[in-house]
Phi, psi and omega in degrees: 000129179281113168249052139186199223216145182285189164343104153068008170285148188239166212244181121146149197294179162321156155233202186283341195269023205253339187318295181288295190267016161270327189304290209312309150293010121349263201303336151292314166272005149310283206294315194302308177255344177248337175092010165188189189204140193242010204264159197221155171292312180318329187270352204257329174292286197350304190279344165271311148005264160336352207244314206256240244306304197238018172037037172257015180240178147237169183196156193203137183245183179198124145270113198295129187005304213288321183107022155282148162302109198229347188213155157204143192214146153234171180208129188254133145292101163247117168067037192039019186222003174201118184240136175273120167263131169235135184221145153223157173211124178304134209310303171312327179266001191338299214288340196286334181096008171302294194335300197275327240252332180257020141255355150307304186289323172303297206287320178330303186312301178320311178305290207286342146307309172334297192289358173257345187293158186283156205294348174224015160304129157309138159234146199179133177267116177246143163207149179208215200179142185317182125333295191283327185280092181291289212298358172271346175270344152288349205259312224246338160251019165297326194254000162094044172234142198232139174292124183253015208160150147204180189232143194246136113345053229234157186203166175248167188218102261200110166262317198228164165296141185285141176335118232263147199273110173280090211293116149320151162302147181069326150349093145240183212220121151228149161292146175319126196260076203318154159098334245196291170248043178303276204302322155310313205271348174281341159282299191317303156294353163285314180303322176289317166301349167300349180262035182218134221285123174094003196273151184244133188305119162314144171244141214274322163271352152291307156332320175295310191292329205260326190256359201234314195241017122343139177312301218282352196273121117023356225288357168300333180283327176277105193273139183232124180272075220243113183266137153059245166255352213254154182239137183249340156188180207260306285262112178250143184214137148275160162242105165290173167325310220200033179178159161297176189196140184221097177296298160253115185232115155226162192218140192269143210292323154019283213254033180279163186035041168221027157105005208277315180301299180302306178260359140308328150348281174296315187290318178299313141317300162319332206241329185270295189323328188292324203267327209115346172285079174296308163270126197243145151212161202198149183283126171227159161272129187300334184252023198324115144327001191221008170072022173287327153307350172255000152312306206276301186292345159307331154298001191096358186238150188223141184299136181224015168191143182246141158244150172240154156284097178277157140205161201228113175258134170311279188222130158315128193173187175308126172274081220288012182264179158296139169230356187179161178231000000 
């Protein structure tokens, strides 16, 4: 087990003023193993919140003799049984042993959580990682870590307007109203994500913290697909530097296989072309239970990246995420 750092490398977690240069190293090893990046200063504050507000994450920097910035790990808690690890390390240090040494210092964190989870809850450390970073997928099963999954990356390339959205009957599309649909709209996509493989029910002010009060949010990008009062799916959108972005696109089982996901799509495409966005994209579990990948390719869009999904079960027990519907 690696427990330290090499020489005179230094330790501690974030602050907010830590932000602009972790994104850039975010957006360097990004670029480095995939040739683009998708991370932003807004989503790298976001996700830190969390961190500073209810001290149920972690978050950790590692720095080099000099006081360059070379590593960064977080471990997200959702709901004290299933924690997500993210790790980057700047490229010059691949070699250095940050890697392992902050998936150590992650499952520690993790470990130490085990007395808040309910007493007979499965608990597991998920992370995960391109295709292409062999030693890091050598790192992770080295460490009792096994693939369970993976997620395609899938995108569009917009040449032309995209097709005008063929509405179910009683179906309309509006944008997110502040003030007005947080709570509507934050049920509605968790309940429709209970059919999608690993989900843990939301907590409704994490939600807030990640999808609402962010720089970056939008709410002319949140479309809401609406019978009546009823919101019958979702499609949240970001606008990145140089593409569109589709954080959640669900549709709740009601309105499933009636055209409601095809045209939050469409609408959603059409509204990024409309801005100047040509390229739209979005994350799926490859093996998606509700059939949404043949959604995304009936629409014109193709897988252009894989991630595999690790895992490390903590403790054994009852499994509270979805696993099959």
């Amino acid at each position: 087990m690696i427990d330290r750092l090499p020489e005179a490398f230094t330790i501690r977690p974030p602050t907010m003023d830590d932000v602009k240069i972790t994104t850039a190293l975010i957006r360097l090893c990004d670029i480095t193993e995939h040739g683009d990046s998708l991370a932003t200063e807004s989503s790298t504050a976001a996700s830190w919140r969390e961190i500073i507000e209810t001290l149920k994450d972690a978050a950790l920097l590692v720095f080099a003799p000099g006081g360059q910035l070379v590593g960064y790990a977080r471990a997200r808690n959702v709901a004290d049984v299933k924690f997500y690890v993210f790790i980057r390390v700047h490229p010059d240090y691949a070699q250095s042993g940050i890697q392992a040494y902050f998936l150590h210092r992650m499952e520690e964190f993790v470990r130490q959580q085990v007395p808040s989870a309910p007493s007979d809850a499965r608990i597991t450390i998920e992370t995960w990682i391109g295709d292409a970073n062999v030693p890091m997928h050598v790192l992770f099963e080295q460490e009792g870590f096994s693939i369970v999954r993976s997620t395609w990356r899938m995108e569009i390339e917009m040449e032309q307007t995209p097709p005008e959205p063929v509405l179910p009957q009683g179906i309309i599309i509006r944008s997110f109203v502040p003030g007005q649909d947080e709570r509507a709209t934050f049920e509605a996509n968790d309940e429709a994500f209970r059919d999608h493989w690993g989900h843990v029910p939301g907590d409704y002010d994490a939600w807030l913290r990640w999808a609402i009060e962010r720089e970056d949010f939008d709410p002319s990008l949140y479309f809401l697909a609406c019978d009546n009062d009823r919101i019958a799916g979702v499609s949240l959108c970001l606008q990145k530097p140089a593409s569109g972005w589709v954080d959640d696109l669900s549709v709740r089982r009601p309105w499933r296989h009636g055209g409601v996901g095809m045209a939050l799509l469409q609408h959603t495409f059409r509204e990024f072309y409309r801005r100047g966005i040509y390229n739209v994209a979005l994350d799926v579990d490859s093996q998606n239970l509700t059939g949404a990948t043949r959604l995304y390719q009936r629409a014109g869009m193709q897988m252009t990246r894989r991630f595999n999904t690790y895992e490390k079960e903590i403790r054994p027990g009852v499994e509270l995420s979805t696993q099959a519907l």
